[in-house]
PDB file as gemmi writes it, atoms N, CA and C in Angstrom:
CRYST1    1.000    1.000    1.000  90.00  90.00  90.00 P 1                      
ATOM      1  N   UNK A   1      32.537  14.225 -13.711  1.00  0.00           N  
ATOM      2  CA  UNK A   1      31.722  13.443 -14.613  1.00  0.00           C  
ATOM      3  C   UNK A   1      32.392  12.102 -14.905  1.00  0.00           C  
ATOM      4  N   UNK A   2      33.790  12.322 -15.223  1.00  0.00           N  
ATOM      5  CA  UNK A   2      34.733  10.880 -15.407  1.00  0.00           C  
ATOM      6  C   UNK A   2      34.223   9.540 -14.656  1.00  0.00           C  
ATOM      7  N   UNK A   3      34.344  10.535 -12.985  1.00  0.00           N  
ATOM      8  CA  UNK A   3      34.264   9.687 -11.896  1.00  0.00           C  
ATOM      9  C   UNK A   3      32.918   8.769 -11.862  1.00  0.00           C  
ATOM     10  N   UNK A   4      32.228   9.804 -11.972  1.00  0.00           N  
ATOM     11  CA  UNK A   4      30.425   9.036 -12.145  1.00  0.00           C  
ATOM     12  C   UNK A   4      30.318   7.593 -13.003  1.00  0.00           C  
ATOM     13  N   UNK A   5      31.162   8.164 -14.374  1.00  0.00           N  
ATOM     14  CA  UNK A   5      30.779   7.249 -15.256  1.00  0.00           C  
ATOM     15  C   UNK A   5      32.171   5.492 -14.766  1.00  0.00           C  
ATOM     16  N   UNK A   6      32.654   6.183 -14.183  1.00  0.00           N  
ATOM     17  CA  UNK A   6      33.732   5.021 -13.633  1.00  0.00           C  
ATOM     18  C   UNK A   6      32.719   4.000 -12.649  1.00  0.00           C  
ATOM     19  N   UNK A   7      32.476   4.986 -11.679  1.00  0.00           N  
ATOM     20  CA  UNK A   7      32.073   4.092 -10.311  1.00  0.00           C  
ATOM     21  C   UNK A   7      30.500   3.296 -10.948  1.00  0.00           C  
ATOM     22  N   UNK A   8      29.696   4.489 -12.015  1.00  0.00           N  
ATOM     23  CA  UNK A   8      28.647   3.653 -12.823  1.00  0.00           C  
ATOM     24  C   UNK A   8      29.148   2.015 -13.110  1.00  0.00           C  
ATOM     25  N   UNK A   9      30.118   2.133 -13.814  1.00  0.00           N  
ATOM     26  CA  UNK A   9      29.990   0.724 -14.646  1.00  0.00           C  
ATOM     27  C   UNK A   9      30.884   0.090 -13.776  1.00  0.00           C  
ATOM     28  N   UNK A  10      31.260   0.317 -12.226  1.00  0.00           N  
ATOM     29  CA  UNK A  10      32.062  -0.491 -11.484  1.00  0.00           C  
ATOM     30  C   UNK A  10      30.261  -1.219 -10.659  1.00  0.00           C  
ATOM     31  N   UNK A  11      29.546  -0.859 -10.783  1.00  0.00           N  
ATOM     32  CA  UNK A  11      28.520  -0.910  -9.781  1.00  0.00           C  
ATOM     33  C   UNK A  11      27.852  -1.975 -11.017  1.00  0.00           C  
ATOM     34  N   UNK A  12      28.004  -1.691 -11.813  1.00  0.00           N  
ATOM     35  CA  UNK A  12      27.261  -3.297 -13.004  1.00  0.00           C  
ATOM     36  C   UNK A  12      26.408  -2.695 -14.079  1.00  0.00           C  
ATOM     37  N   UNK A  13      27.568  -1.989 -15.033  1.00  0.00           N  
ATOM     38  CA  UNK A  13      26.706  -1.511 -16.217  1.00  0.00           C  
ATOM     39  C   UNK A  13      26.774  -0.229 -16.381  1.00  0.00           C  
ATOM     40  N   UNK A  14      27.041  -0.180 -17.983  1.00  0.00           N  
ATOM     41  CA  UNK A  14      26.462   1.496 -17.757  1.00  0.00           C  
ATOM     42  C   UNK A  14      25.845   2.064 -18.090  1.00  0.00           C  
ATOM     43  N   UNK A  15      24.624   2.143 -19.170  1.00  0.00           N  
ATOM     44  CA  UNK A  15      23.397   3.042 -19.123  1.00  0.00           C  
ATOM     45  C   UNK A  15      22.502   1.892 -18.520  1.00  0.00           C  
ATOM     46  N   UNK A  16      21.607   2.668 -17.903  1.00  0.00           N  
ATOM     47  CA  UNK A  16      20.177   2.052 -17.325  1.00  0.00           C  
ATOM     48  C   UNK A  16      19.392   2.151 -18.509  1.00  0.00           C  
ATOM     49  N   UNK A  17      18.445   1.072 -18.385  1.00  0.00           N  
ATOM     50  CA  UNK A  17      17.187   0.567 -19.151  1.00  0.00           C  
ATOM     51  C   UNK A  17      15.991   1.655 -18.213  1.00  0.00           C  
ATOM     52  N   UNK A  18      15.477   2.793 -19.451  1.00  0.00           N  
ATOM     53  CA  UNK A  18      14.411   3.773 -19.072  1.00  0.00           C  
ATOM     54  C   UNK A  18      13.268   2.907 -18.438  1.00  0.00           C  
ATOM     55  N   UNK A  19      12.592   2.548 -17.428  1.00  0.00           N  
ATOM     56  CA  UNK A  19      10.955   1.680 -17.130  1.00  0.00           C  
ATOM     57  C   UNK A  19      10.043   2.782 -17.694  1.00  0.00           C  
ATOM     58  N   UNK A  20       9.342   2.182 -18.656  1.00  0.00           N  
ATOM     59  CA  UNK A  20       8.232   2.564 -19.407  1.00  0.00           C  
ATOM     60  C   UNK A  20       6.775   2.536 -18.571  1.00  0.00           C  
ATOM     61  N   UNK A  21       6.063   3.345 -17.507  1.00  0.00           N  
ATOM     62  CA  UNK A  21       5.002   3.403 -17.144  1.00  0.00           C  
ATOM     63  C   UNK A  21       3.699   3.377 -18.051  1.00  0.00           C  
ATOM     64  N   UNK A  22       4.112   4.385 -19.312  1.00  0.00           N  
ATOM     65  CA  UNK A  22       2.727   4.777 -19.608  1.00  0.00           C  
ATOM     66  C   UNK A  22       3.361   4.141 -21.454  1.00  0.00           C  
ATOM     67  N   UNK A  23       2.104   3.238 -22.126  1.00  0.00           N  
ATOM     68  CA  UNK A  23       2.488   2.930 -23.396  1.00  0.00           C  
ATOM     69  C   UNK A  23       2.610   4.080 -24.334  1.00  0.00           C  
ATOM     70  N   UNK A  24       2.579   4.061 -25.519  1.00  0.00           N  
ATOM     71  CA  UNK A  24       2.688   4.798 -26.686  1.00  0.00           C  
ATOM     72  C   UNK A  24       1.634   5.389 -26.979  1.00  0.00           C  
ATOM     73  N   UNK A  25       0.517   4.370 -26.495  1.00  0.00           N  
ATOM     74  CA  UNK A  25      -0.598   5.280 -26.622  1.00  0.00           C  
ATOM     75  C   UNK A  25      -1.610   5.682 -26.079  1.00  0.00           C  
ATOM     76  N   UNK A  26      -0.764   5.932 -24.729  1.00  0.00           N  
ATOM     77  CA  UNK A  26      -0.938   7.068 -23.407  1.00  0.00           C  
ATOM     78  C   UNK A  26      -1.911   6.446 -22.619  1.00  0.00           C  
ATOM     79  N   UNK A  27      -1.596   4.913 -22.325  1.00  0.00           N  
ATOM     80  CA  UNK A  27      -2.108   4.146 -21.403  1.00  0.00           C  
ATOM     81  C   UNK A  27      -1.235   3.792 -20.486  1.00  0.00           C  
ATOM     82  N   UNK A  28      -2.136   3.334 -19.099  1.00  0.00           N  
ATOM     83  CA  UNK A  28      -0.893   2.639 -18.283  1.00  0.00           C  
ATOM     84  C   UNK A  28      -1.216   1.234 -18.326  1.00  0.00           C  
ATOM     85  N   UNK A  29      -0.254   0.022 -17.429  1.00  0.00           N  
ATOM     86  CA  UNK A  29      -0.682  -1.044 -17.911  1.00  0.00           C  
ATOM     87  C   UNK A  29      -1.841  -1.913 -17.671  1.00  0.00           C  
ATOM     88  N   UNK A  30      -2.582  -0.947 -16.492  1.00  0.00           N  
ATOM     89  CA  UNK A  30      -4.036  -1.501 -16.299  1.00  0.00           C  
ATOM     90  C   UNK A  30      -5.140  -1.059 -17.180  1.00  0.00           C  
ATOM     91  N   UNK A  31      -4.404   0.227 -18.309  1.00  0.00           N  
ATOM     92  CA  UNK A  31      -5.749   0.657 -19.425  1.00  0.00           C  
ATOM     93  C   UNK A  31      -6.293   1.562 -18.742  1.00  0.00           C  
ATOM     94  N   UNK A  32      -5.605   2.134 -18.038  1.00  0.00           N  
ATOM     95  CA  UNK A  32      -6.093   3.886 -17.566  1.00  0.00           C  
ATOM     96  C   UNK A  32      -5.541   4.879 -18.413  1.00  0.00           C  
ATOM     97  N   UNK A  33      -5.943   6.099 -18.555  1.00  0.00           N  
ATOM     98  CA  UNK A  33      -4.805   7.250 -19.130  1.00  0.00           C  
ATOM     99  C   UNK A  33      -4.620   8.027 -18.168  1.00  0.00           C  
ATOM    100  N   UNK A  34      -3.104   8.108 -18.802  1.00  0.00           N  
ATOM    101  CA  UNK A  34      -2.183   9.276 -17.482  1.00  0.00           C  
ATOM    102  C   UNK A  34      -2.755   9.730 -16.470  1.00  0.00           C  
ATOM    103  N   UNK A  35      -3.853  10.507 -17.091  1.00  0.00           N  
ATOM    104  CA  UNK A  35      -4.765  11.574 -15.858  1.00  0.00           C  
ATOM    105  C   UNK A  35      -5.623  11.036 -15.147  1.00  0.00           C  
ATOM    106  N   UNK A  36      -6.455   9.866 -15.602  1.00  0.00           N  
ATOM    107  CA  UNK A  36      -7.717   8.965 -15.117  1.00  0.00           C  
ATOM    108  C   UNK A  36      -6.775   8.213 -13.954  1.00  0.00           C  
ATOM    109  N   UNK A  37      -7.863   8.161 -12.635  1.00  0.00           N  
ATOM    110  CA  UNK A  37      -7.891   7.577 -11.427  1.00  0.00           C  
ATOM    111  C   UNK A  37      -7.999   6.476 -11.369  1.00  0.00           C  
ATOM    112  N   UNK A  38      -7.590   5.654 -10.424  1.00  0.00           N  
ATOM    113  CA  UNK A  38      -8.955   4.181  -9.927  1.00  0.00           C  
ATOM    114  C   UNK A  38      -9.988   4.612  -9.678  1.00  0.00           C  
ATOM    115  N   UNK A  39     -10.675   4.115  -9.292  1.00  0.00           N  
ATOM    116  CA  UNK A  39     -12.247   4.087  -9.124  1.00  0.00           C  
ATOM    117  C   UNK A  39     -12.041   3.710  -7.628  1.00  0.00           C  
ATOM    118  N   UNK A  40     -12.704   4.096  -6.727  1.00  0.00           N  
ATOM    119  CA  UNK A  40     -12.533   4.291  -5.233  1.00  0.00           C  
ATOM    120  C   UNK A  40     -13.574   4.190  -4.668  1.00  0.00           C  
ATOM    121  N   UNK A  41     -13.574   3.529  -3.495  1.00  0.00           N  
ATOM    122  CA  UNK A  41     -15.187   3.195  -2.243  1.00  0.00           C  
ATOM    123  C   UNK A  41     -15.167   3.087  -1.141  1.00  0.00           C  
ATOM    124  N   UNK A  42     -15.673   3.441  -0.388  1.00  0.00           N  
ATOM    125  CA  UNK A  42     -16.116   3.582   1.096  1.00  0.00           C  
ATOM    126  C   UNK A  42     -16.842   3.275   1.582  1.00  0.00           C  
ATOM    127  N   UNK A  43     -16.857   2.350   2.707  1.00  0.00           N  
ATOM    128  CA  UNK A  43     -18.495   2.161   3.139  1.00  0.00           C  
ATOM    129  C   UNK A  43     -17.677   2.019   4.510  1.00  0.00           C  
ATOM    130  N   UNK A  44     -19.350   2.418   5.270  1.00  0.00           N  
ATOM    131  CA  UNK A  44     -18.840   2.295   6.792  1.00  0.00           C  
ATOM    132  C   UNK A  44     -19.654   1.667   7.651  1.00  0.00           C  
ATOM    133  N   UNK A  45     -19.445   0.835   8.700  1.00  0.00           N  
ATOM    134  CA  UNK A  45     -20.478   0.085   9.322  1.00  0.00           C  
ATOM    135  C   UNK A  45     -21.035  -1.028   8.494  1.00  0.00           C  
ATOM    136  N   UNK A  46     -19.978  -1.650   7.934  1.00  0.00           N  
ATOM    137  CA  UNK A  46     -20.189  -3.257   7.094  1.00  0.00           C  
ATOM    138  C   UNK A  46     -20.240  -4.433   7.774  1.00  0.00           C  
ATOM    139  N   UNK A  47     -20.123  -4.286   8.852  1.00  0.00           N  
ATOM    140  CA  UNK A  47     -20.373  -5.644   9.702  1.00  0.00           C  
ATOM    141  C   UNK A  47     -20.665  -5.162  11.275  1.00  0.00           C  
ATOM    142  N   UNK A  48     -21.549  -6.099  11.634  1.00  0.00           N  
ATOM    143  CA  UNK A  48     -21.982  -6.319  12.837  1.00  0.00           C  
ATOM    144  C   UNK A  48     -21.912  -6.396  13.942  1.00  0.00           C  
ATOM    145  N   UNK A  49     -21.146  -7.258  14.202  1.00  0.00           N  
ATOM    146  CA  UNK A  49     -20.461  -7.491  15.574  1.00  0.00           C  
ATOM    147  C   UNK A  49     -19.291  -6.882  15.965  1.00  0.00           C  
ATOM    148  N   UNK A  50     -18.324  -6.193  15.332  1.00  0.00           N  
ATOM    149  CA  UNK A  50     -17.675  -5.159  15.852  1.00  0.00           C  
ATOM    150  C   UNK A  50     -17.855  -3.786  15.954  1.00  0.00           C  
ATOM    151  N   UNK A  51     -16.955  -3.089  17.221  1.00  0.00           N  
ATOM    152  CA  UNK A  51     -17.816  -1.968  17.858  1.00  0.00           C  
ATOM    153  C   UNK A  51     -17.633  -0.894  16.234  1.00  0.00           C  
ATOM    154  N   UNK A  52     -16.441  -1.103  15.093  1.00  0.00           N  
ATOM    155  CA  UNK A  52     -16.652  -0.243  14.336  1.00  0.00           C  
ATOM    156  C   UNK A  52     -16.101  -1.124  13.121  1.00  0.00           C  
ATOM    157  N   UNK A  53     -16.446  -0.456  11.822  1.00  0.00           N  
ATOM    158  CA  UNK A  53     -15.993  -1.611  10.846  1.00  0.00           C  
ATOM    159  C   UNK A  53     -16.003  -0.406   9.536  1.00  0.00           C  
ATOM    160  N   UNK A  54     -15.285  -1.407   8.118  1.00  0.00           N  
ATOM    161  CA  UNK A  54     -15.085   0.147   6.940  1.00  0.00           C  
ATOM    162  C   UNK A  54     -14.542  -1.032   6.118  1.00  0.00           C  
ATOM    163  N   UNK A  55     -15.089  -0.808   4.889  1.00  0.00           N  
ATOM    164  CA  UNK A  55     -14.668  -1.290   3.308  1.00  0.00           C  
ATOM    165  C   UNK A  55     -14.004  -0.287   2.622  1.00  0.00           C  
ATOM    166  N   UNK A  56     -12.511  -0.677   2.501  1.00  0.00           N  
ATOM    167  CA  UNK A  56     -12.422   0.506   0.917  1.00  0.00           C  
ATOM    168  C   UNK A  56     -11.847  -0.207   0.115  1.00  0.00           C  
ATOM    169  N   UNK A  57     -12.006   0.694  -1.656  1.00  0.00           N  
ATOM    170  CA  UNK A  57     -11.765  -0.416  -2.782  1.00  0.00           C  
ATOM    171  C   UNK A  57     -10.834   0.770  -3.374  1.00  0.00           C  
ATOM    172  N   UNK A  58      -9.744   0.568  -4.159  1.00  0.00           N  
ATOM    173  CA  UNK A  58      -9.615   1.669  -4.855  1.00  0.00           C  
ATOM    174  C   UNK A  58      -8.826   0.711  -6.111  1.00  0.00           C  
ATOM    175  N   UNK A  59      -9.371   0.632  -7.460  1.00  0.00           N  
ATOM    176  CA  UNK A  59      -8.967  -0.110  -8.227  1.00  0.00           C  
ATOM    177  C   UNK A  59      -8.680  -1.478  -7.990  1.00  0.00           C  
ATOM    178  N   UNK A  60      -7.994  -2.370  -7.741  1.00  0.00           N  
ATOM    179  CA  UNK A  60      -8.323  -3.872  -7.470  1.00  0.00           C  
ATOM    180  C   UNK A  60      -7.258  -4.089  -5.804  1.00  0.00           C  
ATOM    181  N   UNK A  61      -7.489  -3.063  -5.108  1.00  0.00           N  
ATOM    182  CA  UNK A  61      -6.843  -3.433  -3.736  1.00  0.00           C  
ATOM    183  C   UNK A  61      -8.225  -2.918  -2.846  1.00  0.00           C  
ATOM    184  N   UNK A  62      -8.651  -4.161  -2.110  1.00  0.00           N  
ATOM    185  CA  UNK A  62      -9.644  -3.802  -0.945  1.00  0.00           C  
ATOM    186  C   UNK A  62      -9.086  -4.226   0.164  1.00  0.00           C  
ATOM    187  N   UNK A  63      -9.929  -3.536   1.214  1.00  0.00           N  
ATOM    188  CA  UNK A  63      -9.649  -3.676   2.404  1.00  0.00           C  
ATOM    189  C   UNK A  63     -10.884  -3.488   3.563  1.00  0.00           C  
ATOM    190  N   UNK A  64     -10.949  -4.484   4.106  1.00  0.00           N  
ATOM    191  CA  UNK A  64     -11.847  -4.904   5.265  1.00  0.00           C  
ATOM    192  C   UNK A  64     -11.341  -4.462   6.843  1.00  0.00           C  
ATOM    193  N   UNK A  65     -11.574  -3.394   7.473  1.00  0.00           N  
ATOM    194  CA  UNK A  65     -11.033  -3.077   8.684  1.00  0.00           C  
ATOM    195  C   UNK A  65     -12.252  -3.352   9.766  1.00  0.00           C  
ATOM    196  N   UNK A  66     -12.354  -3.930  11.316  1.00  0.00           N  
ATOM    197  CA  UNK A  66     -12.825  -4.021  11.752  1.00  0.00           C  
ATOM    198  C   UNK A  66     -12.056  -3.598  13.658  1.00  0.00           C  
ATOM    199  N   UNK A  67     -13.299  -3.111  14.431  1.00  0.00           N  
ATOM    200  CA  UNK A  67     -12.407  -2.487  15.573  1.00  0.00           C  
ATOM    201  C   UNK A  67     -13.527  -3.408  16.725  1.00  0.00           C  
ATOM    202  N   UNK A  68     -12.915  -3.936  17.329  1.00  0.00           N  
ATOM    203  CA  UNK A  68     -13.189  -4.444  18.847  1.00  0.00           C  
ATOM    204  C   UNK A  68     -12.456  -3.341  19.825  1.00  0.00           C  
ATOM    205  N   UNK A  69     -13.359  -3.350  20.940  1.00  0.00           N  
ATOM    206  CA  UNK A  69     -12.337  -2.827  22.538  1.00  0.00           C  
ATOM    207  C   UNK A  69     -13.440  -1.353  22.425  1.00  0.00           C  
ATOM    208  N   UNK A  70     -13.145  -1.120  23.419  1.00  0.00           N  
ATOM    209  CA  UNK A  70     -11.952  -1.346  24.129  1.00  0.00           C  
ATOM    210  C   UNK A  70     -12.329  -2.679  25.356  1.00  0.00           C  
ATOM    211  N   UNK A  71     -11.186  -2.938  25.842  1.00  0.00           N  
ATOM    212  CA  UNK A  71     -11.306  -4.351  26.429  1.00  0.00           C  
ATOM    213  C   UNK A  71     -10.606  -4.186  27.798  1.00  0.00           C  
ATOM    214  N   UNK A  72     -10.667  -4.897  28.766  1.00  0.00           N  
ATOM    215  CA  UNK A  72      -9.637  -4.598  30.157  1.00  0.00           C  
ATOM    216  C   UNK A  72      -8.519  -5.609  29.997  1.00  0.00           C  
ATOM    217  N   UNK A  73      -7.197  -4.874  29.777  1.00  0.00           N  
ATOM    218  CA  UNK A  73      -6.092  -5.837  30.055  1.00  0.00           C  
ATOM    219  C   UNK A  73      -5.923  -7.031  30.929  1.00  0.00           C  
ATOM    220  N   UNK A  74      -5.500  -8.335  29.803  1.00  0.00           N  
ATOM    221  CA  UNK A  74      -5.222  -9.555  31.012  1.00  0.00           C  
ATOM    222  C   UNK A  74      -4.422  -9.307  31.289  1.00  0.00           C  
ATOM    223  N   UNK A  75      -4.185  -9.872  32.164  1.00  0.00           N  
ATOM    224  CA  UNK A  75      -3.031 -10.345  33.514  1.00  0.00           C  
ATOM    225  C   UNK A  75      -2.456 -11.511  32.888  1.00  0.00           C  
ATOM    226  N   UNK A  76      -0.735 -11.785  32.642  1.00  0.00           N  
ATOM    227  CA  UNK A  76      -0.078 -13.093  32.758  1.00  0.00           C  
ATOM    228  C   UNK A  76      -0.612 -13.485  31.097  1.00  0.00           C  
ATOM    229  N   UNK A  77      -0.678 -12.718  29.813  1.00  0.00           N  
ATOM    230  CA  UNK A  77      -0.338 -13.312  29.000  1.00  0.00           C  
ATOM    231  C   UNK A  77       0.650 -13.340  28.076  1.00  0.00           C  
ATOM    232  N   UNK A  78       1.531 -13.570  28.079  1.00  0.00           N  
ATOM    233  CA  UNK A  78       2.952 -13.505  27.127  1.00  0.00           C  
ATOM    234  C   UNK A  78       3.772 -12.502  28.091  1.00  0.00           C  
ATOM    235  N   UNK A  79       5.024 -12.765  27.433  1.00  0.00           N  
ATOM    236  CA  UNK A  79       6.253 -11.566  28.402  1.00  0.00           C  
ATOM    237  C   UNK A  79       6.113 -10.168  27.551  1.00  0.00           C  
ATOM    238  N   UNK A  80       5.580  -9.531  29.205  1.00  0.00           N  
ATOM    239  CA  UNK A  80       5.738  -8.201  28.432  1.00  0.00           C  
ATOM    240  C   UNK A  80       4.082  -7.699  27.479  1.00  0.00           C  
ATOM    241  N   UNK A  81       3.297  -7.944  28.067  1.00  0.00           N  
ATOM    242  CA  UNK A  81       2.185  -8.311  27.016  1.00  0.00           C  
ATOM    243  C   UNK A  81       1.747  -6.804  26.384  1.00  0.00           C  
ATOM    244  N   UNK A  82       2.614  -5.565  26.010  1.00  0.00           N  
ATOM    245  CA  UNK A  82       2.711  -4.731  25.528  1.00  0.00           C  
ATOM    246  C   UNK A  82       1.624  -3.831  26.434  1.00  0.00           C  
ATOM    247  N   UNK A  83       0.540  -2.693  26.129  1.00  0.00           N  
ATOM    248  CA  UNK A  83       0.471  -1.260  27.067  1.00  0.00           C  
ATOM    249  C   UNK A  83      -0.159  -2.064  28.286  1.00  0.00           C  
ATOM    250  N   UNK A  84       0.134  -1.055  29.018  1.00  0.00           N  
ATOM    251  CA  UNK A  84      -0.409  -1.317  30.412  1.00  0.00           C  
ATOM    252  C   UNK A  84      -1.824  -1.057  30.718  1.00  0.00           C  
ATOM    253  N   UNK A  85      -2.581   0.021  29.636  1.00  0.00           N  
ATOM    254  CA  UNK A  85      -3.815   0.749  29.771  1.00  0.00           C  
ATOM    255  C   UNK A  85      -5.177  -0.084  30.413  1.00  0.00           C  
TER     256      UNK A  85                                                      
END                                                                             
């Protein structure tokens, strides 16, 4: 235990500051409680011109995925132009 508390305050300090996730009155800092989720979405086939496409939302991070190909490998672009398929 000595040792711990040695190499602790050789490393910069010695008690740590607890990080407080959830306030006092059992919120987090976006105003959810503990147990409550984001709010979450899916959609599929959101755009057009690619062969496949997908929206998801889950609280304030979205994301737009879209799929082209398959396609026939060029010839002669960059070194190494990664799979051979």
């Amino acid at each position: 235990r000595k040792k711990k508390e040695e190499r602790r305050k050789r490393e910069g300090g010695g008690k740590r500051e607890k990080m407080e996730y959830i306030s006092a009155e059992g919120l987090r800092q976006d105003g959810r409680r503990a147990r409550e989720l984001r709010r979450t979405r899916c959609k599929l086939a959101v755009l057009e011109k690619p062969d496949g496409s997908a929206y998801y939302e889950q609280g304030n991070t979205k994301v737009l995925a879209s799929v082209y190909g398959p396609r026939e490998v060029r010839k002669g672009r960059g070194k190494g132009s990664g799979d051979k398929a």
